[in-house]
C-alpha positions as CSV (number, residue, x, y, z in Angstrom):
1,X,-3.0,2.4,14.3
2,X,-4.2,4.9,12.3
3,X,-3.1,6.5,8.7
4,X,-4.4,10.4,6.9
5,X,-3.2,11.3,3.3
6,X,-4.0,11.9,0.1
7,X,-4.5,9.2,-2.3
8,X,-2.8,7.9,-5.4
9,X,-4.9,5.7,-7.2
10,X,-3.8,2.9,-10.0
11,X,-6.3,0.7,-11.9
12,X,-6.3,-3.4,-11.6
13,X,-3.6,-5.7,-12.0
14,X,-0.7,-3.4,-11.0
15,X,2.1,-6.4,-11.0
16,X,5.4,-6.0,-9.1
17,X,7.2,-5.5,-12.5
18,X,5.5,-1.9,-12.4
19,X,5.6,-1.5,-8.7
20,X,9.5,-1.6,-9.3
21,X,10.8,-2.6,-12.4
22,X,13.0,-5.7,-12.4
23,X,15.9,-3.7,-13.8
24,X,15.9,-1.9,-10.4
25,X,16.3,-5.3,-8.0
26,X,20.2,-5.2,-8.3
27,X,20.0,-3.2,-4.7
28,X,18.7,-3.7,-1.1
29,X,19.1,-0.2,-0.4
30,X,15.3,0.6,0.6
31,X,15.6,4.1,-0.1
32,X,17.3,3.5,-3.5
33,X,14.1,1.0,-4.7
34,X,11.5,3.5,-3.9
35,X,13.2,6.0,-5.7
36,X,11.9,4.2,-8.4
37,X,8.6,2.8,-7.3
38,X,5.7,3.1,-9.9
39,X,7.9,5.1,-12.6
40,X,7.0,2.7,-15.1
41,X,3.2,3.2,-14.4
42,X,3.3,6.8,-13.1
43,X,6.7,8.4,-13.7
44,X,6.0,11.9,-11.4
45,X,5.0,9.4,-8.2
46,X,7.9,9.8,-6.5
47,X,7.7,13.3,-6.8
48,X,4.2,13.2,-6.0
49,X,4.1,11.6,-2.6
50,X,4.3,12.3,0.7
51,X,5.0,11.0,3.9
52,X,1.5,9.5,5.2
53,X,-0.4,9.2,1.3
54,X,-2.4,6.2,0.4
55,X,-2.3,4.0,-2.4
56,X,-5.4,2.9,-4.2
57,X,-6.0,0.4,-6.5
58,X,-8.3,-2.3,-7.9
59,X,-8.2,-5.9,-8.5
60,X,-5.1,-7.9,-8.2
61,X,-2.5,-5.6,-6.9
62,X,0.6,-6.9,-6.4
63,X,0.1,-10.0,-8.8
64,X,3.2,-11.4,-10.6
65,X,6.4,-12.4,-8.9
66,X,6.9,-13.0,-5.4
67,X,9.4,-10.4,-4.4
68,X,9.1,-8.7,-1.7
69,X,11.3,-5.5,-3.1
70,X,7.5,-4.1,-4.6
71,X,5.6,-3.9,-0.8
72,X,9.5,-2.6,0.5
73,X,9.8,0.1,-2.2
74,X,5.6,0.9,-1.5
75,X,6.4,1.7,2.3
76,X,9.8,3.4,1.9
77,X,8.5,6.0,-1.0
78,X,6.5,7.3,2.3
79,X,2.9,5.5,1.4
80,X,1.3,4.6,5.0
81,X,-1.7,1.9,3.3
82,X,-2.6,0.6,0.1
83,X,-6.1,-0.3,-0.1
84,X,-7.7,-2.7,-2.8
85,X,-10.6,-4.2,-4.1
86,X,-7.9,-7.2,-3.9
87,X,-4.7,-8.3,-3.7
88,X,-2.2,-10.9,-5.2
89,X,-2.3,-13.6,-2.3
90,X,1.9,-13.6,-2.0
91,X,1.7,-10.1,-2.3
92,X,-0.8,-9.3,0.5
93,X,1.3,-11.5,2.6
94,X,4.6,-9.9,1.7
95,X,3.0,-6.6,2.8
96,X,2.2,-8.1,6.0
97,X,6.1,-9.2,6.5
98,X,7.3,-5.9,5.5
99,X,5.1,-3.8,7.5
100,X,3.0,-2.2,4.6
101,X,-0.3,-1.7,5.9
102,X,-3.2,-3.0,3.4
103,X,-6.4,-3.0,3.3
104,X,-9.2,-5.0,1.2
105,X,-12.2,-2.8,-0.1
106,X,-14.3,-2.7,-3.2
107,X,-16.6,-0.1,-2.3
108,X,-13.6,2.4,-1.1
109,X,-11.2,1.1,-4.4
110,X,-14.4,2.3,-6.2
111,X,-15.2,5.7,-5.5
112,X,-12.0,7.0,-3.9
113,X,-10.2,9.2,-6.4
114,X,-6.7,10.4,-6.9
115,X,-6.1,13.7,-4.9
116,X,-8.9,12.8,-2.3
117,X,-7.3,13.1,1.8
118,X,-8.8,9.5,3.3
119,X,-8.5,8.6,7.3
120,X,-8.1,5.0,8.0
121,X,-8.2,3.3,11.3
122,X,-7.0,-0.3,11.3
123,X,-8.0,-1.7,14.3
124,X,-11.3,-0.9,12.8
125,X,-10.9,-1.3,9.5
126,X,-12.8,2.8,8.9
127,X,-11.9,3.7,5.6
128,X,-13.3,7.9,5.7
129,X,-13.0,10.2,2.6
130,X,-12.7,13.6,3.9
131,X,-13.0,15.0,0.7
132,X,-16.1,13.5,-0.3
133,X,-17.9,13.1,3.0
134,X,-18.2,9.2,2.6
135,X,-17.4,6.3,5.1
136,X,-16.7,2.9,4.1
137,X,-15.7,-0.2,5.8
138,X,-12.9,-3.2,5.6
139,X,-12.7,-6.2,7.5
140,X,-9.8,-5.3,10.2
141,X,-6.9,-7.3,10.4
142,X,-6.7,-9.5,13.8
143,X,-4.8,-7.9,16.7
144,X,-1.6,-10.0,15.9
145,X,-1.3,-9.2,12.4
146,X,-2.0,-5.5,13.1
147,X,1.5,-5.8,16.0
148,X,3.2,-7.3,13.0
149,X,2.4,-4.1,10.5
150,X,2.8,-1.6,13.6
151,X,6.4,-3.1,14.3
152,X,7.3,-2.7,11.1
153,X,7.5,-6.0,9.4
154,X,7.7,-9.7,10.9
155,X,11.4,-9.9,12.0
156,X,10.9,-6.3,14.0
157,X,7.6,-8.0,16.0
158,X,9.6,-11.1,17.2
159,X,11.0,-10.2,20.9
């Protein structure tokens, strides 16, 4: 599996209260929750992205409540990865449920900018900024987990 975009990039501790705001969760309508995602951090976002972009972020993304609306809103508003110099623990599993690709990297969180195009190839965790000629690398997820994320979420993987 393999993801190209340009990248949108947040600062550390993005909680799920600003991935999509609490006063947002009266719906299950996937589209509906990422037509809010991030307004109350970035409020152009969902203008701004496109099918195939990349989230960036660094420390503790995702922290705060458990729901699994923020990784949901993330994958529908057309983001293909979100990679982090870390992740909320219930969080980066939620991802992993949903089908949001994620991907753990402090050298990449670090000097990938906003506006930069990035290739990333899961099965071996190749993080390449095309706009700045730099390569860095994540620890790929296991083959299982990457069937899990390429089905789209947990319950689409179970045959």
């Amino acid at each position: 599996m393999k993801a190209q975009g340009f990248v949108h990039k947040y600062g550390d501790n993005v909680d799920t209260d600003v991935i999509i705001p609490a006063r947002h969760l009266n719906t299950s309508d996937h589209k509906e929750l990422a037509s809010h995602c991030m307004e109350d951090i970035d409020a152009e976002f969902t203008s701004k992205v496109n099918n195939g972009d990349i989230m960036v972020a660094g420390n503790n993304f995702g922290c705060g409540s458990s729901r699994e609306h923020a990784p949901i809103a993330i994958k529908e508003s057309g983001i293909s990865c979100v990679i982090a110099k870390s992740f909320a623990r219930i969080f980066y599993r939620n991802s992993i449920n949903m089908g949001l690709a994620i991907l753990e990297c402090e050298e990449a969180a670090e000097n990938i900018e906003t506006g930069d195009q990035i290739f990333v190839d899961f099965e071996t965790g190749a993080i390449k900024n095309i706009t700045k000629n730099q390569e860095y690398k994540a620890m790929p997820f296991p083959d299982f987990i990457n069937e899990i994320i390429k089905s789209g979420g947990l319950l689409n993987s179970i045959k």
